[in-house]
C-alpha positions as CSV (number, residue, x, y, z in Angstrom):
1,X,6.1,-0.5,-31.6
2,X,5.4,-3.5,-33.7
3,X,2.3,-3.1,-36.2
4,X,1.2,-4.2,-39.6
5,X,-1.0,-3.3,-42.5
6,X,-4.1,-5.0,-43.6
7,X,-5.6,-4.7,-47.0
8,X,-9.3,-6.1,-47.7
9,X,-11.9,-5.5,-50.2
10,X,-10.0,-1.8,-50.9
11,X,-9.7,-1.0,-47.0
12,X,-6.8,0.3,-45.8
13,X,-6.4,-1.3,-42.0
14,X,-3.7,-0.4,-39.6
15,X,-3.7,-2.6,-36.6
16,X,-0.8,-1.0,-33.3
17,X,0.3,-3.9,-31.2
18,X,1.9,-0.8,-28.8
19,X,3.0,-1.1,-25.5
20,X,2.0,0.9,-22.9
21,X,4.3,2.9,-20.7
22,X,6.1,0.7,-18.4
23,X,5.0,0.7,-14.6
24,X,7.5,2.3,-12.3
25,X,9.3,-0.6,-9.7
26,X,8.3,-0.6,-6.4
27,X,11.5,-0.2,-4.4
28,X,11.7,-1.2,-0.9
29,X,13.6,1.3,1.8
30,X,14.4,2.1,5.0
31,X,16.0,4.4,7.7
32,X,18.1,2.9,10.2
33,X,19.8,4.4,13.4
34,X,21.1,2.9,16.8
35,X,21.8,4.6,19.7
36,X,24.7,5.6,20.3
37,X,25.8,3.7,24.0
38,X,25.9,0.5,22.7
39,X,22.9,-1.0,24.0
40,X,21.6,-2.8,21.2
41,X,18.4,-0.4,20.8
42,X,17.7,0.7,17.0
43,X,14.7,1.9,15.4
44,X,13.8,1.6,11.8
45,X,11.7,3.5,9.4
46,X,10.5,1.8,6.2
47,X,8.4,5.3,5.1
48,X,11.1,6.0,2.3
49,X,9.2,3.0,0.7
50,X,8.4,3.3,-2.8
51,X,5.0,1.5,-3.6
52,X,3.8,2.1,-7.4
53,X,2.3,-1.1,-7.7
54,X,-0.4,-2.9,-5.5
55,X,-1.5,-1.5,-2.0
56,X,0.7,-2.3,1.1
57,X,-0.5,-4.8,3.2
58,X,2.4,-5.6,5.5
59,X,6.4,-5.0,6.5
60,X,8.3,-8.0,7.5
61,X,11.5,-7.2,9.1
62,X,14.3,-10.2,9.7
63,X,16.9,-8.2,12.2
64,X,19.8,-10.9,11.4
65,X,19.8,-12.6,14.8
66,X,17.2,-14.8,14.2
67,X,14.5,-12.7,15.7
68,X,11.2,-11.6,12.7
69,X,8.7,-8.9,13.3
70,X,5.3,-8.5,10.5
71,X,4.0,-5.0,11.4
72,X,1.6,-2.8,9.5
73,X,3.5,-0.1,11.0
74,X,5.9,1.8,8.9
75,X,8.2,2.3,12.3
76,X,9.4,0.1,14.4
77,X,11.8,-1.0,17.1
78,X,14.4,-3.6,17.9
79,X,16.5,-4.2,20.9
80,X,19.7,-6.8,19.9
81,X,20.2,-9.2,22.6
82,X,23.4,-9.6,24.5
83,X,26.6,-9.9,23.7
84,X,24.9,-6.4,21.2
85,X,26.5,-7.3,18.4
86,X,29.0,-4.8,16.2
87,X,27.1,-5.6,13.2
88,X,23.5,-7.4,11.7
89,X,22.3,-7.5,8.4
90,X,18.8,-6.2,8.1
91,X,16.5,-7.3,5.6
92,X,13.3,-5.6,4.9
93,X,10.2,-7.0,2.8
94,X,7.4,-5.6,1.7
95,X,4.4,-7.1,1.4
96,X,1.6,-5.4,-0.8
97,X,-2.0,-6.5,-2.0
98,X,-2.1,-7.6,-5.7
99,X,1.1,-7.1,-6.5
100,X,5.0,-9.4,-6.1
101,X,6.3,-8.9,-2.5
102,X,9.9,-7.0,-2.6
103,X,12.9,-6.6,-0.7
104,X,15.7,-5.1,0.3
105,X,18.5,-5.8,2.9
106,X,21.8,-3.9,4.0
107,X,24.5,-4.1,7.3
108,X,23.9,-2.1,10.0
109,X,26.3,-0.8,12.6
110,X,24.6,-1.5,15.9
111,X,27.4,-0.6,18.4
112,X,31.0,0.7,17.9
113,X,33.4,-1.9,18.1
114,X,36.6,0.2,17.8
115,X,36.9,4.1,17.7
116,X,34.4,6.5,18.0
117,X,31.0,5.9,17.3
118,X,30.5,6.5,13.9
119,X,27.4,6.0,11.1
120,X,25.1,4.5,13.5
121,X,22.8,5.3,10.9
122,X,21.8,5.5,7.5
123,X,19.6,4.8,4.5
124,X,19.5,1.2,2.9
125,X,17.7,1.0,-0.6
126,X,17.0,-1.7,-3.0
């Protein structure tokens, strides 16, 4: 807090330049998980989304093989192409009314590659 005194004619004035408690971050978030025959189908859910400032508008999904999807839905679906790739990286951004768009992004596993199938899901957070 940063503040300073004032004295006129015999007056005692104490002016607060305070700070107000800082604003929570909106953090961007989503589910992931792909099926587990190696098809390339994976669905993602962005609900575990935190949104403290602005109002969402819109989700804009880049699936990391060149393929984009803006949806005002918090779940949605995409198929990789073939070859289905072992891997993408998965970036999510939110975009809210009157406030800074966000993001997050994080590696999936789409299909196994070698062993069992294993993780083909998970939570990515930013």
């Amino acid at each position: 807090m940063k503040g300073f005194v004032l004295v006129a004619s015999g007056l005692l004035l104490l002016l607060c330049l305070c700070a107000g408690p800082a604003e929570a971050a909106n953090i961007a978030c989503f589910d992931w998980s792909c099926n587990e025959n190696n098809t390339g189908v994976c669905t993602f859910n962005s609900g575990c989304t935190q949104l403290t400032q602005g109002s969402l508008w819109r989700y804009s999904w880049a699936w990391g093989d060149g393929n984009n999807d803006l949806t005002g839905s918090a779940v949605i679906g995409h198929t990789y192409g073939s070859p289905v790739p072992c891997n993408a990286t998965v970036q999510l951004t939110v975009i809210p009314f009157s406030a800074d768009d966000f993001s997050t992004s994080c590696q999936i596993i789409v299909r196994t590659c070698a062993g069992p199938p294993i993780g083909m899901s998970g939570r990515c957070q930013g």
